[in-house]
Structures are given as C-alpha cells and as structure tokens.
N, C-alpha and C positions, 0 to 999 in steps of 0.2 A: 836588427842588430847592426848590422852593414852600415847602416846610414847614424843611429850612433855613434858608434866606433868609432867612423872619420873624422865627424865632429868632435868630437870628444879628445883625439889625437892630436885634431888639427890645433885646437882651443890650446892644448896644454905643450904644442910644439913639438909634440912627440917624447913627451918627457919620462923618467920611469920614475918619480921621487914617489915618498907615498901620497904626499898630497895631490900630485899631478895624478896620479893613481886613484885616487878620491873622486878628481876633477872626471875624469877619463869615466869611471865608472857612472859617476850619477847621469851627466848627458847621454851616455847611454841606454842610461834604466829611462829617460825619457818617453823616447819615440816607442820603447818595446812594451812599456808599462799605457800608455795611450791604446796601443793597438789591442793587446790581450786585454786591459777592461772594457776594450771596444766587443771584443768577441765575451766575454763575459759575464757582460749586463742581460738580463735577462736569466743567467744560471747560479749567480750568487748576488747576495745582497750588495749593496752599497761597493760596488764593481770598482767605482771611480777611487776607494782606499787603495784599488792593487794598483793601479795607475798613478799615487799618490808614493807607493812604497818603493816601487821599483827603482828609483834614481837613488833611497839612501841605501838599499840592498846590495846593490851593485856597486855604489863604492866602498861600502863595507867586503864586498867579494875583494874585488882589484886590492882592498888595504891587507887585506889577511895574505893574499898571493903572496904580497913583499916578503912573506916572512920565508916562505921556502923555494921559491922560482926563480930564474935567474931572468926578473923581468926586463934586464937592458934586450933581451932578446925579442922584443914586443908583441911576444905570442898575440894571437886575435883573440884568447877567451882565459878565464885565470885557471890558476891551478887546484889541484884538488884542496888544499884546504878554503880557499876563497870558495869555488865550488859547493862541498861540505857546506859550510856556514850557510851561504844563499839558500841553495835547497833546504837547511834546514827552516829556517826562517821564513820564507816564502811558503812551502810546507805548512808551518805553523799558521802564518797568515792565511793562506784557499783554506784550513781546515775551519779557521775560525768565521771567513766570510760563509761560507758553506752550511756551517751552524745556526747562522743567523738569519739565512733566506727560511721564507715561508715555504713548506713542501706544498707542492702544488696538491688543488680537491681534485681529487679524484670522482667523475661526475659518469654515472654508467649511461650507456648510450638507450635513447627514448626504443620503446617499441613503437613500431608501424603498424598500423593494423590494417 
C-alpha cells in the first residue's frame, strides 16, 4: 500500500479533489491488487479479476471518503464510509471468485501393504 500511496500522491501532487482522490486511489489498488492475486491464484478462481478490481475499488473508496472526511488532512487510508463501500464490494467480489473455484477432490490416501 506504501508504495501506492506515494505514487499515487506524488502523481496527483498531493491533491485532495475527488478526481485527484480517484487518481490517488486506483494507483494504489495497483501494486496491492497485483500482489494479493499473487498470493491468491491458487485459492480462487480467475485471481487475476482481484488484481483487475482493485485500482477501480479503491478509487471508488478515496471518492466516497470526500464526502465525510476532512481529506485536505491527507490521512494515509480513507474513512469509514469509503472503507464501508470497498469492504463491501471486494467482499462481494472474494465471495464471488470463491464460488467459482473448483473444490478441490478429495483423494483418500493408498494403503501399504
């Protein structure tokens, strides 16, 4: 998140508009969204969609922030309703990639004789 963030800050000048907000949040969903479908493949399907999601999630977090945070303060992470939103939504997304991975056979182990 670290290494979005500065990017993501540096990019928009450290601006607080919503759009800079926008900006701010998707270069951050980048690097975090890469890494967690990195750790993810393997345990949900088609991994590479959360990796895909995460840059519009996160500036839809940063845009909802605007509405109740006093973002000129440039907290490092949004407020609860930007929060709110992501969790739900990401939520909804893992439940859905989750859905659609194959459960693994379960294969009982050979006897030795």
């Amino acid at each position: 998140m670290g290494i979005g963030l500065l990017a993501g800050a540096w990019v928009v000048g450290y601006g607080t508009s919503i759009g800079e907000l926008a900006v701010m949040g998707a270069i951050t969903g980048i690097p975090l969204g890469a890494v967690q479908a990195f750790l993810l493949r393997g345990r949900v399907a088609r991994s590479w969609m959360w990796a895909a999601a995460m840059p519009p999630l996160w500036a839809l977090g940063w845009t909802v922030t605007a509405a109740g945070v006093g973002v000129d303060s440039q907290y490092a992470v949004f407020g609860a309703f930007g929060a709110i939103t992501f969790m739900a939504l990401s939520g909804v997304l893992l439940d859905r990639l989750r859905a659609a991975t194959p459960s693994p056979q379960h294969v009982p182990p050979t006897a030795t004789a």
